[in-house]
Structures are given as structure tokens and as C-alpha cells.
DRENLUM-236130 format. One record per atom (N, C-alpha, C): residue in one letter; x, y, z. Coordinates in steps of 0.001 Angstrom, whole numbers, plus 500000, padded with zeros to 6 digits. Layout:
BEGIN
AXYZ/...
END
This chain:
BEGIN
X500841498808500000/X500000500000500000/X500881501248500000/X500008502723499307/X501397503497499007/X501055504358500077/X501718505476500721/X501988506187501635/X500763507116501998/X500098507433500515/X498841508206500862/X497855507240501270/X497597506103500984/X496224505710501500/X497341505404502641/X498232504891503052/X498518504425504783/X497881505839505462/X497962507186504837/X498308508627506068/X496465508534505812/X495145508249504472/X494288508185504889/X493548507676506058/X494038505883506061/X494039505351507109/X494355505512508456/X495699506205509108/X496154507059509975/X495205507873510083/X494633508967509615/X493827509749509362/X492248509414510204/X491992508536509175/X490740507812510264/X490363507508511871/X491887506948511541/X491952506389513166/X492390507271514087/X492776508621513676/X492732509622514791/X491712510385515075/X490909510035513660/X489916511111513921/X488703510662514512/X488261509283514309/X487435508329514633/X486964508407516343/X486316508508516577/X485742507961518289/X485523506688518734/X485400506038517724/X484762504636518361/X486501503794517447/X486523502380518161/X487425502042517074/X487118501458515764/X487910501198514830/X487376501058513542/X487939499909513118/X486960498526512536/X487592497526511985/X488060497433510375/X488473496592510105/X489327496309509058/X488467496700507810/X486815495904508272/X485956496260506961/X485657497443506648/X485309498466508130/X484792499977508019/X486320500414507433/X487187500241507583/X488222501071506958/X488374500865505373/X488409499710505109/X488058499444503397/X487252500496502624/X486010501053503682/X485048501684502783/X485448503124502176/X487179503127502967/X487723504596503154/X488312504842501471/X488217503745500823/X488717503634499398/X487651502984498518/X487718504071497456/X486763503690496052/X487463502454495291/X488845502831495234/X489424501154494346/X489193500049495389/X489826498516495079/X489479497614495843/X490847497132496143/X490918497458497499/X492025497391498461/X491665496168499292/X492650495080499437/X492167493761500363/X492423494150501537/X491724492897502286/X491999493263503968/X493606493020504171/X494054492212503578/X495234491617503765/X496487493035503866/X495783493827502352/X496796495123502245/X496487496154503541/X494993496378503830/X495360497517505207/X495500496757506711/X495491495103506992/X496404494616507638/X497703494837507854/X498457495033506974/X499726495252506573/X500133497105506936/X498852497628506439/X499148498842506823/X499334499188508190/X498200499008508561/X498103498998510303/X499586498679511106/X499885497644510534/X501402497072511036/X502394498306510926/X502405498763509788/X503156499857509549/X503005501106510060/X501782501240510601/X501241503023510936/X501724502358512451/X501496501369512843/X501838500668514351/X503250500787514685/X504065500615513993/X505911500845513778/X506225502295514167/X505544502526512949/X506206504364512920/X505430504876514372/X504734504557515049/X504534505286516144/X504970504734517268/X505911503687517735/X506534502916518657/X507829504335519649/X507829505421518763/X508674506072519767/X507704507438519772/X506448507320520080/X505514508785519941/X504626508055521369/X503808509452522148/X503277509056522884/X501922508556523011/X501544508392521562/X500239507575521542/X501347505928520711/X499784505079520842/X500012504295519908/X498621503662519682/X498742502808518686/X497981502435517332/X497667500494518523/X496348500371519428/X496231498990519395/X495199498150518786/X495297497050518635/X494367496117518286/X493033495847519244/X492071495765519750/X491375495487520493/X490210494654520461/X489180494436520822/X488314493213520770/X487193493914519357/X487002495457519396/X485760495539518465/X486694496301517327/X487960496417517195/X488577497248515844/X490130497750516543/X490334498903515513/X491787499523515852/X491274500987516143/X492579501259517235/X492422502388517893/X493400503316518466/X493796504286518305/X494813505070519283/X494346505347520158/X495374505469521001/X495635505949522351/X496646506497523324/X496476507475524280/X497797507384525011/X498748506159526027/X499953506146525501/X500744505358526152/X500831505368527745/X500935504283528543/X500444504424529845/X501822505548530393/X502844505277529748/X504133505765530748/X503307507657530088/X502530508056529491/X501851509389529616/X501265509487530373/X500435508633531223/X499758509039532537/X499809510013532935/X500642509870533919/X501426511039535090/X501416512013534635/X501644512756533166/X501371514291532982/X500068514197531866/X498907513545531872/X498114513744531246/X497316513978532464/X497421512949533888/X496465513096534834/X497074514768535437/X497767515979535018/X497553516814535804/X496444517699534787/X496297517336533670/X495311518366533034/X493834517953534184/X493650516969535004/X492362516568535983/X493103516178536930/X493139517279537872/X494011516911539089/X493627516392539875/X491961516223539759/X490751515456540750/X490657514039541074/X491301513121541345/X491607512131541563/X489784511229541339/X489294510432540431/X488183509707540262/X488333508807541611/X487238507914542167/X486728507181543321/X487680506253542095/X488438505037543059/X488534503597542768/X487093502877543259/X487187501770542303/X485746500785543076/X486168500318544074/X485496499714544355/X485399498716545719/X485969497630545771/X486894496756546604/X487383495665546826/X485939494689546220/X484986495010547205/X483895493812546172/X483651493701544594/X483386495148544560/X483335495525542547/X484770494534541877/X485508494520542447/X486728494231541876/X486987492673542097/X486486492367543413/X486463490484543072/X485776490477542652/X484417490609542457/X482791490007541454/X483624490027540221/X483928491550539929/X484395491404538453/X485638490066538145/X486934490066539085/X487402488955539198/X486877487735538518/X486262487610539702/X485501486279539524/X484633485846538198/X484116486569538024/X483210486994535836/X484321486391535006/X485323487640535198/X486419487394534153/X486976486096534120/X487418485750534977/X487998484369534799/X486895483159534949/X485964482818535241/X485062481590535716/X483723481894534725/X483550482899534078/X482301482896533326/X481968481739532188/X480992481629531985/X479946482432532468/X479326481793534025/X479080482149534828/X478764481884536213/X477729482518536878/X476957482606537551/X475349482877538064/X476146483453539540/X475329484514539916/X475054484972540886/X475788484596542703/X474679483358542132/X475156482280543769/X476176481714543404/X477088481464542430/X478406480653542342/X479280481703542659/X478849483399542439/X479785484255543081/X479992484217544165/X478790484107545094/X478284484517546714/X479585483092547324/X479234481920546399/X480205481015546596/X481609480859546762/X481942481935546350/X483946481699545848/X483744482763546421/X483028483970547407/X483500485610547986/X483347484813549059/X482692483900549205/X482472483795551049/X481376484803551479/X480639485423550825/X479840486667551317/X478425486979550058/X477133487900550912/X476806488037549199/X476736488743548682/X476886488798547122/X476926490277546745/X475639491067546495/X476185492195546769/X474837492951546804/X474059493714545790/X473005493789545152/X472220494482543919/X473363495575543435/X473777496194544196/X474505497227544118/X476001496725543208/X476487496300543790/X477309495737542992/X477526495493541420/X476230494401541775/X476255493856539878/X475449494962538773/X475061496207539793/X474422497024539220/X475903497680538408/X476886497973539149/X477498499023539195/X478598498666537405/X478768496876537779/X479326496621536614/X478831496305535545/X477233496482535291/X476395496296534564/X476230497618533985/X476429498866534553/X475893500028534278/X477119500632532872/X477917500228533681/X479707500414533244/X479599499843531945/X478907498604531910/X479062497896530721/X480053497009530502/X480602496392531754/X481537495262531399/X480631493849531554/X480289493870532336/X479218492527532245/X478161492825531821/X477436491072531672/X476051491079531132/X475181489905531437/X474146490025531352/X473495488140531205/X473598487634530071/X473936486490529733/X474312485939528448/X473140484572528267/X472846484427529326/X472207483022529294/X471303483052530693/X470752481727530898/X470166481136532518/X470707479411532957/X470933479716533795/X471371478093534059/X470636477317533998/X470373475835533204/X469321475190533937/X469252474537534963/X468571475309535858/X468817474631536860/X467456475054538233/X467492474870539456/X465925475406539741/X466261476973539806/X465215477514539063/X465215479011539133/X465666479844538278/X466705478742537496/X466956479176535924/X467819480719536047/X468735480608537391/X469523482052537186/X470596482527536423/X470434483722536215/X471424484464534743/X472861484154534937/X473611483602533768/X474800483645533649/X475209484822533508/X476666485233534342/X477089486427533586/X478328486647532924/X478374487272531999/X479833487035531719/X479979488398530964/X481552488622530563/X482242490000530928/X481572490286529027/X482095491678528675/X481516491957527602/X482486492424526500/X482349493155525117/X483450493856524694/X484026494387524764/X483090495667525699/X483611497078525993/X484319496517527105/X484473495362527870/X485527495008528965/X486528495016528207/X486874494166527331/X488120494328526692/X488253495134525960/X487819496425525492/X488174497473524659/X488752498618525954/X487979498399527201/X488380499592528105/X489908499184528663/X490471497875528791/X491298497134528995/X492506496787528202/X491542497281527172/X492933497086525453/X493012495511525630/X492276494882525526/X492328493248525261/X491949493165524037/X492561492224523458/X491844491488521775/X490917490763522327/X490576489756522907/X489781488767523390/X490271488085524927/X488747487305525468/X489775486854526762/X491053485890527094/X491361485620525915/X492516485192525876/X493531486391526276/X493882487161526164/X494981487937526644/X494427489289527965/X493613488118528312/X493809488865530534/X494948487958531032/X495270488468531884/X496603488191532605/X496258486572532994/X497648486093532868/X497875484643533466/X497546484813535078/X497146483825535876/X497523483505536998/X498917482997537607/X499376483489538257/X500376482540539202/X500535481628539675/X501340480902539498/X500677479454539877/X501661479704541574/X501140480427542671/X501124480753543712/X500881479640544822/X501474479598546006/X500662478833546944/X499664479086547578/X499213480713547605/X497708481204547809/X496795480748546559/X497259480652545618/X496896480372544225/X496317478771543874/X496269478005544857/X496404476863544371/X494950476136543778/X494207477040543779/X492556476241542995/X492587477549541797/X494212477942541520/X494016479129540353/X493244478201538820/X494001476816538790/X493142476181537860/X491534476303537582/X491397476162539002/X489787476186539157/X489095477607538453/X490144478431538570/X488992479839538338/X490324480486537041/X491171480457537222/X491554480679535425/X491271480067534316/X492188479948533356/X491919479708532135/X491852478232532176/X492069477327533156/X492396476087532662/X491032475334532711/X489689476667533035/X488135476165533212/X487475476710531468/X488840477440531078/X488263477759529501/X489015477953528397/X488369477357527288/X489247476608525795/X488570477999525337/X489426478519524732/X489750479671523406/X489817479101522210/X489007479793520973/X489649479548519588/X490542480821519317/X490735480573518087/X492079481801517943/X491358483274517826/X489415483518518022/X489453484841517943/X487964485304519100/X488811484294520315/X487910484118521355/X487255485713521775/X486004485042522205/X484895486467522414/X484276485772523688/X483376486394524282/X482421486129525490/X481381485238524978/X481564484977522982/X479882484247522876/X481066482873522603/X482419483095522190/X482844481666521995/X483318480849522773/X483498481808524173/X484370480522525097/X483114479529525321/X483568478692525889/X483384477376526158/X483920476910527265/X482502476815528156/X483011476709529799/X482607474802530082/X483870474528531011/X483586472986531613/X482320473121532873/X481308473045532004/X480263473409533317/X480228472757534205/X481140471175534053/X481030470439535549/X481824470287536093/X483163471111535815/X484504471864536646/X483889471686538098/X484134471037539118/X484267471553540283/X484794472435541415/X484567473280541583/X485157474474542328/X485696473903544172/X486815472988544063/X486953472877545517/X487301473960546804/X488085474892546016/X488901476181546613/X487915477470546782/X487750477748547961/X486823479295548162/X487704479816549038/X488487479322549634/X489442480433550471/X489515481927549902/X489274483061550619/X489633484803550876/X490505484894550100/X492085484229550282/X493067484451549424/X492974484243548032/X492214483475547607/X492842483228546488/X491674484325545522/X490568484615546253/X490440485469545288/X490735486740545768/X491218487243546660/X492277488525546759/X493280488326545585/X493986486914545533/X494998487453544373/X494112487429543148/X493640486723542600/X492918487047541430/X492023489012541205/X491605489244542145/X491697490376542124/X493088491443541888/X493860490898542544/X495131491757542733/X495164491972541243/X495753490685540564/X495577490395539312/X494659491643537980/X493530491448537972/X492375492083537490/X492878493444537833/X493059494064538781/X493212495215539411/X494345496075538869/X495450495621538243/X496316495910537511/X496362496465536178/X495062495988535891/X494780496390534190/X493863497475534135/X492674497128535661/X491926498203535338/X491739498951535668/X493140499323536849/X493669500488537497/X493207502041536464/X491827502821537336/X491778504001536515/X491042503930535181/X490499503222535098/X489628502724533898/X488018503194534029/X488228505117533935/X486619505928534473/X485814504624535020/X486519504471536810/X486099503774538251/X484659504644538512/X483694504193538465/X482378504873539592/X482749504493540931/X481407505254541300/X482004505568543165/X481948503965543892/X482497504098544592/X482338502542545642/X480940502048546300/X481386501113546112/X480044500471546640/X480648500025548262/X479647500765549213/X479412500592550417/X478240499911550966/X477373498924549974/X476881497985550870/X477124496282551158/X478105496147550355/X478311494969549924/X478571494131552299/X478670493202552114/X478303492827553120/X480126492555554002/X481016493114555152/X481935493099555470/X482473491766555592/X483352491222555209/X484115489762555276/X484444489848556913/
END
């Protein structure tokens, strides 16, 4: 591809709000340009910006710029107002979604030791990282939930394949149970393709281990426009 359609393409994607996939960018040209060629481009507009303080990522619904994290620190003084972090609960529930979904309600209340409260699943529902995807069958038929796109677009994930590994820790030790080793990925895994071992048994509920799985989670979505905390969730 020659230099002017790459700077059209560039072009798009700065100017764009939402991110933009491979097909919406095609439409940016009257001749017939393959995906294969603005694949290739992308790669290239992705290069040339490796020493600038944005960059060019891939994510679950298209491509997108953004600022580089090591910009933080002098982007957060243009808002010197420090946003609320969520809540230790907001942050295991979500935990717990991300890695074990799709999973119901009471299998959360199960692995927190505690239950969660309306408030809660409101808060990550509102946000738009989770969702109901399904109902269990089972008595009462309650909603599966599991995490959404905009989780991995606010996160810069391609799919749930690339959330953080677990540790294989000695607080960690039912990490099998609630990481990835409860879910098979294809190569362009989404929330409708995983494929959960629904008769995985969950032996491990110990505090710790989902503190670290939180710890975990907490790393990525450090600052990720947090709403206010939830103060009713029930005290451990």
C-alpha cells in the first residue's frame, strides 16, 4: 500500500471515536484494496509510532489510538481530581466473571464467602463490562454472567485470551479452578465463543485466592473511568 492511502488510514483512526475495523476502513477507498493490504498497513502506521506518545492497538471491536500508559502522570495533571477507585467487592465480582464465566450469581456469593449485593452487579452492569448471556438450567433458571466487549476494549484486550495469566502461587492453588484452565479459546475468542467445563468443580473458596485474582484484574483496570464505591456489599 502506498503512503497516501497508509496517512488516509492514519487519518481515520485519529479522527474516529469509536474504534474502527478492518471492513469499516476498506470503505475509506473507492478502488478495491484487500483486507490483507490495510492489515499490513496497520502494522506499519503501528511501527512508525513505537517512539511517539500515543500508539495504534488492536482490540476486541477494531483499531484504535491511544495514550501510552508511561503518559499518565502528565496527562492526569490536566484533571488533578483524583476519580473514586471501586470497591474491593466491585473488583472480586468482576474477578471472579472474568475468569470463571459464564457463572450465576450464587456461584459468586460462593467463591467471595459473602453476598453480593444488587449494588454491585448494578454498578458493573451500568459500566458495561458485564452482562446476562444466558440462565442456568437449573431450579430458578439464574442468569449467567459474563464479561463483555467494551471490557476488553476499556482494557485494550483482543479477546479473553489475553487477561493476565495467573500465578501458579501457593495462595493460588485452585488458580486452575477459576483461570483459564476452566476455559478453551479459539484463535478469535469472544464472550459468545468461550466454552466453559460446566462440571469443573470448584473445591477452593478460600479469601486468598480470590484477593489474588483480584490483585491480578486490578492491575489492568487500574483508573479505567472507576464509579464511586460500593458501600453495601456485606463486610468479610
Amino acid at each position: 500500500m502506498d503512503d497516501h492511502n497508509k496517512r488516509v488510514i492514519e487519518t481515520a483512526l485519529l479522527c474516529a471515536q469509536e474504534p474502527l475495523t478492518i471492513t469499516e476502513l476498506s470503505r475509506l477507498f473507492v478502488e478495491d484494496i484487500s483486507n490483507a493490504d490495510i492489515d499490513e498497513a496497520l502494522v506499519e502506521i503501528q511501527r512508525a509510532w513505537d517512539d511517539k506518545g500515543m500508539e495504534l492497538v488492536h482490540i476486541a471491536t477494531g483499531w484504535r489510538f491511544q495514550s501510552r500508559v508511561s503518559m499518565r502522570e502528565f496527562l492526569d495533571r490536566l484533571t488533578p481530581e483524583k476519580p473514586p477507585k471501586y470497591s474491593r467487592a466491585v473488583m472480586e465480582t468482576l474477578a471472579i466473571i472474568a475468569y470463571r464465566q459464564p457463572v450465576t450469581r450464587g456461584e459468586i456469593e460462593e467463591i467471595r464467602g459473602v453476598a453480593v449485593s444488587s449494588n454491585v452487579m448494578k454498578q458493573l452492569e451500568d459500566r458495561g463490562w458485564v452482562e446476562v448471556i444466558g440462565h442456568k438450567d437449573t431450579i430458578g433458571r439464574p442468569g449467567l454472567y459474563a464479561t463483555t466487549k467494551q471490557f476488553l476494549d476499556d482494557l485494550s484486550l483482543t479477546n479473553l485470551q489475553s487477561l493476565p495469566m495467573l500465578e501458579d502461587a501457593a495462595p493460588m492453588a485452585a488458580a486452575e479452578h477459576l483461570g483459564q484452565a476452566v476455559m478453551e479459546f479459539d484463535a478469535n475468542a469472544t464472550v459468545e465463543t468461550v466454552v466453559i467445563q460446566q462440571d469443573q468443580v470448584i473445591e477452593e473458596t478460600e479469601e486468598t485466592t480470590t484477593v489474588e485474582i483480584t490483585e491480578e484484574v486490578s492491575e489492568v483496570i487500574e483508573e479505567v473511568t472507576p464509579e464511586s464505591e460500593d458501600k453495601s456489599d456485606e463486610a468479610k
